[in-house]
N, C-alpha and C positions, 0 to 999 in steps of 0.2 A: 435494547432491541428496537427496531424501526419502528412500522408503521400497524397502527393501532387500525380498526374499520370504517368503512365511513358510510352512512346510512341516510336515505330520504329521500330516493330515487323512485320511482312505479317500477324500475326494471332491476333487475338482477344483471349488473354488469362486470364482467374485468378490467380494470384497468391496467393493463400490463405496459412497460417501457417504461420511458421517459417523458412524463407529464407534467413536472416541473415540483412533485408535492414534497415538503421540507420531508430529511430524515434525521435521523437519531444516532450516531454508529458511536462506539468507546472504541478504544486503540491503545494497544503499550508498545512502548517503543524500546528495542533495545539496540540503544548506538554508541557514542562519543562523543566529542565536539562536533561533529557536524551534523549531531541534534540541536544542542544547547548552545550554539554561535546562533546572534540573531533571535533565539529563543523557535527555531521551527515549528512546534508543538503549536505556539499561540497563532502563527502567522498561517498555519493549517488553519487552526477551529476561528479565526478574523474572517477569510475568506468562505468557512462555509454558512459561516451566519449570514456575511452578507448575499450568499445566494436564499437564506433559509434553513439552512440545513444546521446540525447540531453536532459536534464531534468534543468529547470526553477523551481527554489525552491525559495517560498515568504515562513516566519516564525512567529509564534506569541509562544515566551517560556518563561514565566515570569518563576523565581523560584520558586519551589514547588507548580506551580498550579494547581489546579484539572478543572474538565470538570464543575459542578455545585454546588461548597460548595463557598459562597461568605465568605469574600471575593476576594479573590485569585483564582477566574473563569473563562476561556474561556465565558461562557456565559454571564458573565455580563464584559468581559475587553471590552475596544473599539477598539484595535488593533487586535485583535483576531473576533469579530464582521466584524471590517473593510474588514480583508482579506475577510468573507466569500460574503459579500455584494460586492465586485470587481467582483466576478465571473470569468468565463472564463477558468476554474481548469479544468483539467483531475480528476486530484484524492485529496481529501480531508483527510488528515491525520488525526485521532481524539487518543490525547494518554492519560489516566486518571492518575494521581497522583497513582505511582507504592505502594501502600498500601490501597487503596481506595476497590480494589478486591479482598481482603480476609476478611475484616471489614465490616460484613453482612449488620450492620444497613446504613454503607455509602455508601457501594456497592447497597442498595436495594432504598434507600431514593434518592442518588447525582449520581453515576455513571448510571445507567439507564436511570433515566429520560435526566437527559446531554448530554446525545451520543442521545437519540431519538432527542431533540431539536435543536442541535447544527448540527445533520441528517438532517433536517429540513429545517434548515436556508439556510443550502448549497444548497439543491435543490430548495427553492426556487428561488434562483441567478442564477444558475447553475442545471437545471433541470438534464443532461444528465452527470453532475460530480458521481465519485464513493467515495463513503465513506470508506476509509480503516482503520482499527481499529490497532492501535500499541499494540501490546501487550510485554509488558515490563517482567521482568527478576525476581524468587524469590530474596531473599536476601542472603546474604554469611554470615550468624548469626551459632553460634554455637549452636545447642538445648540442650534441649527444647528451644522454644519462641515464643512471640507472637509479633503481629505487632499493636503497639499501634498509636491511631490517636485523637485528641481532647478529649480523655478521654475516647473512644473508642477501643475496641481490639478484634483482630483477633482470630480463634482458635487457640492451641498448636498449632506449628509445628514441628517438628522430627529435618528438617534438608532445606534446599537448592531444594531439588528435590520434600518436602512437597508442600512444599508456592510458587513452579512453579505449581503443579498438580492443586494446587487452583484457582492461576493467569489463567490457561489455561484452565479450566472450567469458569471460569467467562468471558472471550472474544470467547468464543464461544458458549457461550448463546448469549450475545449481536451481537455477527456475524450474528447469527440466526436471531432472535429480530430484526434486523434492515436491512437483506436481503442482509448485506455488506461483503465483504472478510475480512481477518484477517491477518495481518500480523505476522508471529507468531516469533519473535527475541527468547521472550522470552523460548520457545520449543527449536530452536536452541543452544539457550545456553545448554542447558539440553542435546543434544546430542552431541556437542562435548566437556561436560563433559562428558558424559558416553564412549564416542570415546577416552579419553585420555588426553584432554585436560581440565591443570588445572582448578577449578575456579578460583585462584589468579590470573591467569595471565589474564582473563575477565573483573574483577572487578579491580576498584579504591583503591586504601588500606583505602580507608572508609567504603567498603562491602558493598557500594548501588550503586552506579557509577559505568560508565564501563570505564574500560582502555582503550588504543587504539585496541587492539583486539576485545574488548568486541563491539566497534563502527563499528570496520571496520564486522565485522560479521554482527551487527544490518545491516549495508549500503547494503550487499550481499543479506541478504534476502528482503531488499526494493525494489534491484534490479529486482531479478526474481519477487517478488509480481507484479511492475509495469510492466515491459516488458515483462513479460512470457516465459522468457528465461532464462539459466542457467550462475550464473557467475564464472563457472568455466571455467579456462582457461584465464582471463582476465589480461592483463600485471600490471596493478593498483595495488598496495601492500601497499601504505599508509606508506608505509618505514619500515615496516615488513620486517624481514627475510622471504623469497620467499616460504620455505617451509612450515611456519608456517600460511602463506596468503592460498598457497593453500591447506590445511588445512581445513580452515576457508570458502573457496570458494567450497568446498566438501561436508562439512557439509551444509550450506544456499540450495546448490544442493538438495542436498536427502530431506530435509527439509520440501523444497518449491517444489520440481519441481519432486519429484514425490506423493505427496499427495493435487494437487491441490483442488478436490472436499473436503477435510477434512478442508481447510482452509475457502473456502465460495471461490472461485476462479474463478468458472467455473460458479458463477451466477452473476455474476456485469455487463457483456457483455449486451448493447441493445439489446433487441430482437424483434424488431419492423421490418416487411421487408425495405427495400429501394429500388430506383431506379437510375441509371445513364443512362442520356442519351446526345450526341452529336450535337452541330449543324452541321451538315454532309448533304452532298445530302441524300435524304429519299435512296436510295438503297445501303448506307453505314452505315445507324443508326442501331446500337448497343445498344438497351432499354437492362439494366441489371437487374434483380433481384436477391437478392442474400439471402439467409437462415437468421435470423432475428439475431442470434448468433453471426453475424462479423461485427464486428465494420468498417466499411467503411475508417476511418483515419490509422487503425491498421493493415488490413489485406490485402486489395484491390487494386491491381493495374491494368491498362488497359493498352494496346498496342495498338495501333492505324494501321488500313491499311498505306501502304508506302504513301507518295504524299496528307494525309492529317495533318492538324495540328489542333489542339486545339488552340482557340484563347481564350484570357483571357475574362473570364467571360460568356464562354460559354459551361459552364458543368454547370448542376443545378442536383448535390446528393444533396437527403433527407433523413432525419431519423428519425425515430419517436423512443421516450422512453416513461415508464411508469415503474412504482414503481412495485418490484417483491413482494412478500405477506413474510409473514416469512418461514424461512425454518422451517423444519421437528427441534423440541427440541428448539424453540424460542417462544416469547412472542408475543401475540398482540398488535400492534399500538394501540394508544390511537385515 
């Protein structure tokens, strides 16, 4: 969990926003290769050390697994089950089989109902975890073409910027659908292609994988998704040339961090009130309430009158959560 108190001040203050103070978050990931290409996980928790921050990443990526076509599924592997039954997450990664979302019948059949279930599971371990949805990269296919899957196939596509427009209509229905943010890698890639930057040099020379750019982009916008902050400016280059990282740390930027409500971002936050309060002589206690929107680990810190101290175990924050309904263009819960 994040942020512990911080005490030595004459005032009683909040510090709410973004002030720069390191945090703490854990994450399990459930994806495929385009976790474990590159190693994403570490290239995530490299970047937030080097802002400060601390990220605790557990993985379940079999190859070419999907969220619910058995049998190569998150929902029925036991490792992938396992992490979500651990609990104890910040944030719940869920990333479907990168063709699964343009392939109506599997997107409508497997990808839906698997991100609703596998939604699910995590809260039930983990009531107060947030579900982030990965949303992965068209393909680097020359067109026309289509994206074929068990004898299944996708519409035409034109080209790379088609079968992104697709991907990114289909996770954010499911964004909606499931009242979860989005992580949108795959939009990014889309803009710093259109910013100048090649697809080759994103993609694997298999045209489905990403190179080390294409990863270290994905990790920038994990960043801002998880910490709400920008990671531009961050010394972390993954052994990129410098200029080409921050680049990549510009585009994640505009991406994520100024279209937060377009991602689902600005609804994953509890919004239950809470209170803090001190064991203190009664004409020193400081009961806090604070807007149901701030997460208490994330945003909150207290300062304490001079000449008292917090003893361990004697702050009792609470927080209550509850399941947000769908957004505006998603689907009803079953």
């Amino acid at each position: 969990m994040r942020h512990s108190l911080v005490r030595g001040s004459p005032l009683v203050m909040l510090l709410l926003g973004t002030l720069g103070w390191a945090e703490s978050i854990s994450v399990a990931m459930l994806g495929n290769s385009h976790v474990f290409y590159n190693d994403l996980p570490t290239l995530i928790r490299n970047l937030a050390a080097a802002a400060g921050d601390s990220v605790t990443v557990a993985s379940s990526t079999p190859g070419g697994c999907t969220l619910a076509y058995p049998p190569n599924a998150h929902l029925v592997n036991p490792a992938s089950l396992g992490l979500l039954e651990t609990g104890g997450w910040d944030y719940v990664v869920i990333q479907e089989h990168s063709q699964f979302p343009v392939i109506p019948i599997l997107r409508e059949a497997f990808t839906f109902p698997g991100a609703m279930a596998l939604d699910s599971i995590a809260h039930a371990h983990t009531p107060c975890a947030t579900t982030v949805l990965y949303m992965t990269w068209g393909h680097n296919h020359e067109g026309p073409f289509h994206e074929t899957y068990a004898g299944y196939a996708s519409p035409e596509f034109a080209d790379f910027d088609q079968m992104q427009d697709s991907v990114t209509a289909t996770y954010l229905r499911l964004g909606a659908t499931l009242g979860a943010p989005v992580a949108p890698v795959g939009v990014a890639w889309q803009n710093a292609h259109r910013g100048g930057v090649p697809l080759d040099l994103l993609f694997d020379p298999d045209e489905y994988h990403a190179a080390l750019p294409g990863s270290y982009l994905a990790a920038c916008v994990f960043y801002a998704v998880f910490f709400q902050k920008s990671p531009l400016g961050l010394a972390f280059t993954a052994g990129l040339d410098p200029g080409l990282a921050t680049i990549l740390q510009a585009v994640a930027d505009t991406t994520v961090m100024a279209h937060l409500a377009q991602w689902g971002i600005d609804f994953h936050l509890p919004f239950e009130a809470f209170t803090l309060t001190w064991a203190l002589p009664p004409e020193n206690q400081v009961p806090i309430a604070m807007d149901a929107r701030e997460r208490p680990q994330v945003r909150l810190g207290i300062a304490l009158p001079l000449g008292h101290h917090v003893l361990p175990g004697s702050t009792s924050p609470s927080s209550g959560y509850r399941r947000l309904p769908a957004r505006e263009g998603g689907e009803t819960r079953p």
